[in-house]
N, C-alpha and C positions, 0 to 999 in steps of 0.2 A: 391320364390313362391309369386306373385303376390297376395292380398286381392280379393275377392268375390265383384263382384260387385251388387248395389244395382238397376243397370239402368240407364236412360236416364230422367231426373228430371226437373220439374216445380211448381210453386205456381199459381196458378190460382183461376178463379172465375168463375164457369160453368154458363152458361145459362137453365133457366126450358123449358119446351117445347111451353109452350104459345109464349114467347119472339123468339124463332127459328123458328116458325111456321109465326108469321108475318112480323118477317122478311125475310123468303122467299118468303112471298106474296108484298112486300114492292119492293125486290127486281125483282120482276117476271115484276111488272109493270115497275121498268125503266129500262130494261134489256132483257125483254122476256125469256122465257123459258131456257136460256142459260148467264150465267155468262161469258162475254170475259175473257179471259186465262185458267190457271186450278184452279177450283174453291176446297175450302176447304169445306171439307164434314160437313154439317148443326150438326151432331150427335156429331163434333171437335168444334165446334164454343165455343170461352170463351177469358176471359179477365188475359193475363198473368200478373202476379204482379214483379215474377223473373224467368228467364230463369237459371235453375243451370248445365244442361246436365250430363254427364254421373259421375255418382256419386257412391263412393265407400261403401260399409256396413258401415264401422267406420263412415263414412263422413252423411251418411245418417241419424243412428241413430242419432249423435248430431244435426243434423239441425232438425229431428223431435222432439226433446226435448227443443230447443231451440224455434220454431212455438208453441208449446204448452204455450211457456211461455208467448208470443204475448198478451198486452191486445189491440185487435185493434177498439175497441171504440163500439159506441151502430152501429145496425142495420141502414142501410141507401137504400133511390131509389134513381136509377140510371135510364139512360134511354138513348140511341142510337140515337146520333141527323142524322148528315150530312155525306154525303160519301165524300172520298178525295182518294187520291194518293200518292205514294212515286215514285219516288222522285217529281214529277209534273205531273199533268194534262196531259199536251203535249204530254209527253214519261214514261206512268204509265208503271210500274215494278211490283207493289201492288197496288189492291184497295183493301179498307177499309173503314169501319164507324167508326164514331168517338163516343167518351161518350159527352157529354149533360149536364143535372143534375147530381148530385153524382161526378163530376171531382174532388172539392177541396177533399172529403172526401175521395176517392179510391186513390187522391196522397198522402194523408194521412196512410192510409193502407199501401200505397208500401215503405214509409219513415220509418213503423215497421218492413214491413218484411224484407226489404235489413239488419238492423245493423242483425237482427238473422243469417241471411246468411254468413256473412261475421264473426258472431260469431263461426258459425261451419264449418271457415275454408277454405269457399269460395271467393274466389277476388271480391273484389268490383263492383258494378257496373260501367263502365267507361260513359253510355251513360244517360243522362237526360230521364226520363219517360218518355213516348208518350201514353197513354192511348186508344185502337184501338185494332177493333177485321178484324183482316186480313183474305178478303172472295174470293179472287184468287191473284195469283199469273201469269205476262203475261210475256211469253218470245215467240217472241218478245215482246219489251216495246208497245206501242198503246196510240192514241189521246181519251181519255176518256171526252174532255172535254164537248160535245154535252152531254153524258147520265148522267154527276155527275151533272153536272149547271141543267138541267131538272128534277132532282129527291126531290121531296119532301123532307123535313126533315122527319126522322122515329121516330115516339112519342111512342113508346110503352112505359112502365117503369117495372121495377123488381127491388124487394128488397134484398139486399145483408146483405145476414144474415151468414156469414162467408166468408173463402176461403178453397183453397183445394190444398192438395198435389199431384199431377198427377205421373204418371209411362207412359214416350211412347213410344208404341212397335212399332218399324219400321219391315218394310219386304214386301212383296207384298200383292200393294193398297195402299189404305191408313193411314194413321197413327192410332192406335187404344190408347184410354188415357185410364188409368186405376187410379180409383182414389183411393188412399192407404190411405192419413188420412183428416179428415175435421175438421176445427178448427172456432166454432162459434165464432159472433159479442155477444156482451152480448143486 
């Protein structure tokens, strides 16, 4: 008999609604009304620290025990500079904004929460952090490179006064996040 699962799991840092708000005003102007490919719904918008997926009771409770122990440093702003591409400009796959202010301190963050992760049992992460909150997704790939080179940088800023454990329900539509535990900066 197989263990109860706990879901489909991440560590993030949600965005407040000011920050989402202008950036889809930000977005509206170099872009107009419609984000090329399929764009991620503004209500999902957040900055992942670890991607853990589908995660077991046992596996869960210790990494929530292990995030508690986290001291991830005092509070910090952050702020959503330039848009980019994966893999390039030419033949974007993803666009995305990039972080700004707040980069050394939130690779900071994510240098705590990987060893807890990997303390309760989950593989390491194998990829370098990229810091990026992914706002569509093109298939086909497309030449972005007129709208990202013409788009302002986006200055807003938000203060990061924790992170957060996410639960995401797939099914039809979109993704729904459910957030299970929050764990303050001091």
């Amino acid at each position: 008999m197989s263990e109860a699962s706990a879901g489909r799991l991440f560590v993030g840092i949600p965005f407040p609604a000011e920050l989402r708000d202008g950036l889809q005003a930000h977005l509206r102007a170099a872009f107009g009304e419609r984000l090329p490919g399929r764009a991620v719904v503004p209500a999902n918008w957040h900055l992942t620290l670890r991607f853990l997926g589908d995660t077991s009771a046992s596996r869960f409770r210790s990494l929530a025990s292990e995030l508690r122990r986290v001291d991830g440093g005092p509070r910090f702003d952050l702020s959503l500079a330039a848009l980019g591409a994966f893999p390039r400009l030419a033949r974007a796959s993803v666009l995305w904004i990039g972080v700004g202010d707040g980069d050394a301190e939130l690779r900071a963050l994510v240098a705590k929460v990987e060893p807890a992760a990997v303390r309760a049992g989950f593989a390491p992460e194998p990829r370098p952090y990229s810091p990026h909150l992914t706002l569509s997704r093109l298939l086909p790939p497309a030449d972005l490179h007129r709208a990202i080179q013409s788009a302002p940088p986006f200055g807003v800023r938000m203060t990061v006064s924790g992170f957060t454990l996410f639960r995401s329900h797939l099914g039809a539509g979109p993704p729904r996040y459910e957030r299970v535990e929050e764990f303050p900066l001091t």
